[in-house]
N, C-alpha and C positions, 0 to 999 in steps of 0.2 A: 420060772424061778431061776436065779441067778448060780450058780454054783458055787461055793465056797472053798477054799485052798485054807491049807494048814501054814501057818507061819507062827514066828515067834515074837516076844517083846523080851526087852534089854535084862532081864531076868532068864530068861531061856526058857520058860514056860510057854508053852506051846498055845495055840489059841485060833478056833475059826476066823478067817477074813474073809470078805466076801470082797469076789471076783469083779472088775470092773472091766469091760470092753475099753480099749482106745479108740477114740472111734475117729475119721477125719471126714468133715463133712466138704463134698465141695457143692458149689451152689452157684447159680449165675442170681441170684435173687438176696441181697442183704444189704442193709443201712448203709449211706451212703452219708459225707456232709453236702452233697449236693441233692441228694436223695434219702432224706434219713425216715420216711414212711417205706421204702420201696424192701419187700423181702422182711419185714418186721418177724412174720412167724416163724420164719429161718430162724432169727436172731432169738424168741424166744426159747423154741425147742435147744438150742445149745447152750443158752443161759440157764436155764431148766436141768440139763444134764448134768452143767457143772456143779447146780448147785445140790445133788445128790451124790456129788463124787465121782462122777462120769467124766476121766479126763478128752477133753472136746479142744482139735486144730482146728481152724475153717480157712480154706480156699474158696477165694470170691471170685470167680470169672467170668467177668465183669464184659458181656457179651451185645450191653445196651452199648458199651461205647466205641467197640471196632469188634465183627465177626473174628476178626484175627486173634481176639483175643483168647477162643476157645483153642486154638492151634501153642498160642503158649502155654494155655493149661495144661495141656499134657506134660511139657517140661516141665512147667510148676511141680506138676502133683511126682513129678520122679524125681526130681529133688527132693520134697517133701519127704516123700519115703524111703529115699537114703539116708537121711537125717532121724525121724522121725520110728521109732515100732508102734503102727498100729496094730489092731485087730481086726476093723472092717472101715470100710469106708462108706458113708453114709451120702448118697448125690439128693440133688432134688431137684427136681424136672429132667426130661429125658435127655436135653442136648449135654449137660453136664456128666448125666449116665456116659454117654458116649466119650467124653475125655476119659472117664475113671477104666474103659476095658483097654483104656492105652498099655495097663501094668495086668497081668496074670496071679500076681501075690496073692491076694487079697482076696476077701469076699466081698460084693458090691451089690450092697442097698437100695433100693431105687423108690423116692416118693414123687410119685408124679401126681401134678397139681392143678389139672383140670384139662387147658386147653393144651397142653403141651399132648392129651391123649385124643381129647375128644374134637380138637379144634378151635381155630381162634373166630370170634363171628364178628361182622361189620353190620352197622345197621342201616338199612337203604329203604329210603321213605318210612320210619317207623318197623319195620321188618326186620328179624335176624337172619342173617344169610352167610352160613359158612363159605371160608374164603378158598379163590382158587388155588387147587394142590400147587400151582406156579408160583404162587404169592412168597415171601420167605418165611413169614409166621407160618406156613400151612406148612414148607417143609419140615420144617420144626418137630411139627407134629409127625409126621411118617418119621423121620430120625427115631423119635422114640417108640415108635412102634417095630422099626429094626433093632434096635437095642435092645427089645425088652426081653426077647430070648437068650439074650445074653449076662444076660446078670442071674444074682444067685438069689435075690427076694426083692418083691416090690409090695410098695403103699399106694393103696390107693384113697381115693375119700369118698368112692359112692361105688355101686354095687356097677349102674351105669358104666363107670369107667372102667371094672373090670369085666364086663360083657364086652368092650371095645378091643381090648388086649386079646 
């Protein structure tokens, strides 16, 4: 349950309101016009937020189009937060985790979303075969498995994935 704060309306009568997180999500995974399926469930869960009063930033870094781009994210998201009061920050998948401990502020969220924990797999002759720890997708994977001690709470989506952690 949310906790409630006292405030007032233009009468000066006092009245419960209920508490809303700010929350900033950052995410390498959302809609794109060149990719507008890619990351959709990102794009819901904050659509979703808003639409109960949850005020929702989102930082998209955007990691399919240059690795470099998670190196700006960092300056992104501290931009952001000079500008910006959150509450927590919400990442999703673990390489995004790892921009968000660039700041100490905050508490940082972390929904990780499948292969980012358990691994990415290729399929060879009809066979799935997880890829070599050398590969960049498989680094990926270990990133978030260094990060995950370092954040303050993680999502996972199967029991599976939290036996890996």
């Amino acid at each position: 349950m949310i906790p409630a704060q006292a405030g007032s309306d233009a009468s000066g009568d006092v009245f419960a309101q209920e508490w809303r997180p700010r929350v900033l999500a950052v995410t390498n995974m959302y809609p794109t016009v060149n990719r507008p399926a890619y990351g959709t469930f990102v794009r819901v869960l904050v659509d979703a937020l808003r639409c109960i009063g949850v005020p929702v930033d989102v930082l998209f870094v955007d990691g399919r189009d240059a690795v470099t781009n998670y190196a700006r994210g960092i300056y992104r998201l501290r931009s952001m937060l000079t500008g910006g009061p959150y509450d927590v920050i919400h990442a999703h998948y673990g390489l995004t985790a790892i921009v968000t401990r660039f700041q100490h502020r905050l508490p940082v969220v972390v929904s990780y979303c499948g292969s980012d924990v358990m691994g990415h797999v290729e399929w060879r002759d009809g066979e799935a075969v997880l890829q070599s720890p050398l590969r960049p997708r498989a680094l990926a994977t270990i990133a978030s498995h260094v990060v995950e001690p370092l954040v303050d709470a993680i999502i996972v989506k199967s029991e599976q994935m939290r036996g890996q952690l």
